[in-house]
N, C-alpha and C positions, 0 to 999 in steps of 0.2 A: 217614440214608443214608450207606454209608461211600463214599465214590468209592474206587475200585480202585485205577485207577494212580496215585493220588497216596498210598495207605497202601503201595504196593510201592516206591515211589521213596523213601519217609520209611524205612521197613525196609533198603533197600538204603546208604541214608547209615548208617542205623546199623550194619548192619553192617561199611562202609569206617571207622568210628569218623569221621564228619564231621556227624552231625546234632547242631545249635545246642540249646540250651535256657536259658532267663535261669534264673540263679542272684539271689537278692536278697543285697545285702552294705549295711548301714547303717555311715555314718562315728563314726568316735567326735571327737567336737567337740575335748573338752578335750584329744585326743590327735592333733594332723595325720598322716596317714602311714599311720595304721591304718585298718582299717576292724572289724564285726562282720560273722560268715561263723558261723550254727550253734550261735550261743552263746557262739563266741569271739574275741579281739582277733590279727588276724592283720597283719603285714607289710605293706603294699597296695605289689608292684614290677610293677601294670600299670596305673594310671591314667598320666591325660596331664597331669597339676599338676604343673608341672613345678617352678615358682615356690613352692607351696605355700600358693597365695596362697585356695583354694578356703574355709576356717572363717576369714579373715582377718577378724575384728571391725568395722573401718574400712569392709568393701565387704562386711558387711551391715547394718549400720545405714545406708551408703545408699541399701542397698534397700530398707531396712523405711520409710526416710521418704519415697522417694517412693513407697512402695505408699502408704503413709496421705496423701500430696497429689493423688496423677494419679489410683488406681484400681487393680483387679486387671488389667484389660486397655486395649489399646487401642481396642478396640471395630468397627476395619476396617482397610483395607489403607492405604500412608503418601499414596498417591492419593486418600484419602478424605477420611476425618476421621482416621485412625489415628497421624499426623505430629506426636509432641510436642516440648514444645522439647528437653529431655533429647537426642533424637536430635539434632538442628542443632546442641549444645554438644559430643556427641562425634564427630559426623564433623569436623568444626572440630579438634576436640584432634588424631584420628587421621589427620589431613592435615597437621597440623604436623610431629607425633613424626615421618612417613613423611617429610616434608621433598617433599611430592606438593602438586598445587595442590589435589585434592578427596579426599574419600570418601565410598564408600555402605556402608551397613550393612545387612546380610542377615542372615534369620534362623539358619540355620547356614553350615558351609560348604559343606553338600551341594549344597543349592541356590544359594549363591553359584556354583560351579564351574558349573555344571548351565546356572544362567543368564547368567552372563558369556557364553559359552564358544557357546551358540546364541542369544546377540544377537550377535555378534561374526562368527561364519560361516553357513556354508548351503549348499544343491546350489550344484555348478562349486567350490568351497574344498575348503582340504587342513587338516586340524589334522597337528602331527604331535607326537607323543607317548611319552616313556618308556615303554619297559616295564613298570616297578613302579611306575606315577603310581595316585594311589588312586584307585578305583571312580568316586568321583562325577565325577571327568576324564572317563574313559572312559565315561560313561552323557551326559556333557554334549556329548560329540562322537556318539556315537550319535542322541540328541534335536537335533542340530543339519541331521542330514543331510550334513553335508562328509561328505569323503573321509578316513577315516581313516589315516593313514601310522604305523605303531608303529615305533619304533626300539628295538634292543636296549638295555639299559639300560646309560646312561652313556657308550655306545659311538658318536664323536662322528663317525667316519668311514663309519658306519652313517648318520647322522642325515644326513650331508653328502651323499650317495648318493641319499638319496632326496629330498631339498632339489632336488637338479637333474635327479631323474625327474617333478617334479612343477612344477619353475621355473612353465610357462606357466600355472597355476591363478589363479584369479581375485585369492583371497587366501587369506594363506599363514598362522597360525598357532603359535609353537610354545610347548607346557606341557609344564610342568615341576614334578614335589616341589621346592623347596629344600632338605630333609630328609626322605629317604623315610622313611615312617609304620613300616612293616617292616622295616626292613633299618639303618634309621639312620645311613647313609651321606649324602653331599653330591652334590647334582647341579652338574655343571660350567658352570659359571655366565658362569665368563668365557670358554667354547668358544661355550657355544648365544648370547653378545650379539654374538661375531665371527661367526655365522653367521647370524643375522638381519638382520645390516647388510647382509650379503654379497650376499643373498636377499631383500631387502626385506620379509623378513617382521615381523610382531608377535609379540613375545615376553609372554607370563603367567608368573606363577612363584606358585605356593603354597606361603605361608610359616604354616602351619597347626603345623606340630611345629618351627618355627626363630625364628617371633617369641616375642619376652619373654625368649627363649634365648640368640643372638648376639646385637653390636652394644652401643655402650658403653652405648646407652641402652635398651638390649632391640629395639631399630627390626627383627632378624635379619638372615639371611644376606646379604642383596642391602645391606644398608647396610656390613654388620663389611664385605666386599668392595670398599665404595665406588663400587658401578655403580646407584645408585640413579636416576642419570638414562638409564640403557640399560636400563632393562626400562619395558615399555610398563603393566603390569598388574598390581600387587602386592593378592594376596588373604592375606588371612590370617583365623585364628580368638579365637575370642573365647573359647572353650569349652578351651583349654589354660593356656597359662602364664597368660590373665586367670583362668581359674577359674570363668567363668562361662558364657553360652551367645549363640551368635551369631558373626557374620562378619562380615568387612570388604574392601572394594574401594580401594584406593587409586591412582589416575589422573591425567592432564590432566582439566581442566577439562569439554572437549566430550567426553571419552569417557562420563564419570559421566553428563554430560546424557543421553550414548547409551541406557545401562545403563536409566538411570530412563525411558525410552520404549519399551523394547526388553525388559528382561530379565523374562521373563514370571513365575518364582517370586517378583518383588518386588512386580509388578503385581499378582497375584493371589492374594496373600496376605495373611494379617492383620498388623500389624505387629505386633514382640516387645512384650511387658510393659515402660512405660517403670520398673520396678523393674531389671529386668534391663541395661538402657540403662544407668541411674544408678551399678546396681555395676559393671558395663565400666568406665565414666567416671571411678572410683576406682582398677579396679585397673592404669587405665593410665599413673596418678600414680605410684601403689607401685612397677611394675615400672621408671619411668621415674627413680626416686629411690632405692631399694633395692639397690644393685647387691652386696648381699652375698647375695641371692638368689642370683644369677647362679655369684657366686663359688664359693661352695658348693656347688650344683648342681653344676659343670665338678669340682669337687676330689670330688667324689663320684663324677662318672663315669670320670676316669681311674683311680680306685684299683679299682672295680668290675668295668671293661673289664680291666686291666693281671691282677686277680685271676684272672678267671676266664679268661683267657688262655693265663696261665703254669701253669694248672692243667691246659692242656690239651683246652679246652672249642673247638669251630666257634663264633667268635661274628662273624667277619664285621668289617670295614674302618668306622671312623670316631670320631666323638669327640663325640657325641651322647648325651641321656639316654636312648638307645634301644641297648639291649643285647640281640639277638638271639643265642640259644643253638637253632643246629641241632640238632635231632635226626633230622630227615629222615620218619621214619614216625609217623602220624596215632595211632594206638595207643599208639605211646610216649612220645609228648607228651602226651597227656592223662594216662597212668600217671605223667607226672615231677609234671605241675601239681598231680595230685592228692596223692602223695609233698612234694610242699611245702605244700599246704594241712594236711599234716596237722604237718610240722615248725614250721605258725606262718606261713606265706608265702603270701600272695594274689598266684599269678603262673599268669595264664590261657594253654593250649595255644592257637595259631595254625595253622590248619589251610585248606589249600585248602578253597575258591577264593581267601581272602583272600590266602594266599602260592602260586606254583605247588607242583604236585604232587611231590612227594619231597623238599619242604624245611621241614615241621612244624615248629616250636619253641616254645618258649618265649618272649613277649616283653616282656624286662622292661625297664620305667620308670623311669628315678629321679626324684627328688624333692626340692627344698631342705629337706624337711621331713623327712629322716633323716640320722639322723645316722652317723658313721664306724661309731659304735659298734654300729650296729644292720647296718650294711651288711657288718662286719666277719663276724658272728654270722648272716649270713645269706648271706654267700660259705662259712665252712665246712659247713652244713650242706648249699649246693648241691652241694658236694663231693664230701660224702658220699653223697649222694645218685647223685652220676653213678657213685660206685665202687658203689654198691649194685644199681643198673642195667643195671651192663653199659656204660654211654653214658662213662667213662674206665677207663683200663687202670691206671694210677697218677695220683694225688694230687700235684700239688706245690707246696705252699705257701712263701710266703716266712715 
């Protein structure tokens, strides 16, 4: 039976060029960076490894050894029997690195945000919330039932406005990217901890595309800053610069206890594969002792950013592994991405809803795990590419 209005709605995305479809792209081990796409070894400038830490040797054989001691699963949720020690040794590690008294470990950070976020508020609350904060923010305040208050993005006098239209709310809220996911910019970190004091409110901040990234010991933004004891709520992922899958809450004390009574995706779910626990538990050594990662990474993004900049590209404010190239229309982003899959480049189009409507792009990745030479050889060809398209008038390379 076809249902109608969901094959006219599926038609009408395709014809706005916005309907999804999974593409399969397998990694090439012996080569980090790459992946296979068709047959062939292409470029990979849209995963989130940012570390390169994802084929890292060390963090899988500690997951092949604890697959061969605990088992393929946990068997139920960490309320249950699902609670191994693997988990107790890395929230322990990741309350150190955080310089926090606890942490809880969630399966990703979807439900991390999801469930912090409605154990935390509820009717009579206010969240209040960037405009570019990712989905899982904004679906965690929806499931929560607060009052949603959006602020435009970044815009502190906005945020401040509606702080004292909403003063008298039960409680108060405010989330945050520390590195928006799209745009790769910084959220002002030391505006929104002066406005929380101000306002009594609780501050979160998701350091999902910032941990493993800033900070001398990859700790991110809120530590490289030094306000690690002004934010109330440090999440972050597991699933980027560790390379692996899962999330992390890092807190006081009684908050975690909150979390673990409260936050109903951890209550009612199975817990992760202590394999998965085990390679975390590794790659939060690496990143905490490897700081040539890091190095690398930053000396890749400013040549990458500064390139395609002076070339003339929209790529938008920041200093992040996140290099967003405007193209504005949904058609022509997919025409560039595709135009680079076929130059050798796995760099996928971004298209509403994920970004608002009329700011399509391209969003590319970096990675410790390319090198100049490859980023070099693949800033010309994006070049060429935008003079080929229409999307630059002139080329200008240094």
């Amino acid at each position: 039976m076809i249902i109608l209005w969901m094959k006219k709605e599926l038609e009408a995305l395709d014809h706005a060029s916005m309907e999804r479809r999974l593409r399969t792209h397998v990694p090439i081990t012996e080569n980090p960076g790459y992946v296979m796409h068709g047959g062939r070894a292409l470029l990979d400038l849209s995963s989130n490894d940012y570390l390169g830490l994802a084929q890292h040797p060390a963090i899988i054989e500690a997951m092949r050894d604890a697959l061969l001691k605990e088992g393929a699963g946990a068997g139920a949720s960490r309320l249950v029997t699902g609670n191994r020690q693997p988990y107790a040794q890395l929230e322990k590690a990741l309350a150190e690195w955080q310089n926090c008294d606890a942490a809880l470990v969630f399966a990703n950070g979807y439900t991390a945000n999801v469930g912090v976020i409605s154990a935390l508020v509820g009717r009579g609350d206010v969240v209040f919330s960037d405009q570019f904060n990712h989905a899982s923010i904004v679906d965690g305040i929806i499931l929560s039932r607060a009052e949603h208050a959006r602020y435009r993005h970044n815009d502190i006098e906005h945020l401040r406005a509606l702080l004292h239209k909403f003063r008298d709310k039960r409680r108060k809220l405010i989330v945050t990217d520390a590195v928006f996911s799209m745009d790769g910019d910084q959220a002002r970190l030391l505006d929104l901890i002066a406005l929380k004091r101000e306002y009594n409110a609780l501050l979160m901040v998701d350091e999902a595309h910032s941990g493993g990234v800033y900070g001398s010991r990859g700790e991110g933004l809120i530590s490289a800053l030094g306000v690690t004891s002004n934010v109330d709520i440090h999440m972050g992922t597991l699933s980027k610069s560790f390379g692996i899958y899962g999330a992390y809450v890092c807190a006081n004390e009684m908050l975690i206890r909150w979390l673990l009574n409260k936050a109903r995706p951890l209550i009612y779910s199975t817990a992760l594969p202590p394999s998965l626990i085990a390679g975390a538990a590794q790659a939060l050594k690496l990143i905490q002792t490897e700081h040539w990662r890091r190095e690398r990474l930053f000396a890749a993004s400013k040549f990458f950013r500064s390139s395609l900049c002076d070339a003339g590209f929209n790529i938008g404010n920041g200093d992040s592994p996140i290099v967003p190239l405007i193209l504005e229309h949904n058609h022509k982003a997919l025409l560039f991405s595709s135009a680079l899959e076929t130059e050798g480049i796995a760099a996928i189009a971004i298209r509403p809803p994920t970004v608002p409507e009329g700011t399509a792009r391209i969003r590319f990745s970096l990675s410790a795990a390319h090198s100049l030479e490859e980023l070099t050889d693949a800033v010309t060809k994006i070049c060429r590419l935008g003079l080929q398209l229409g999307v630059l008038e002139s080329c200008r390379q240094n």
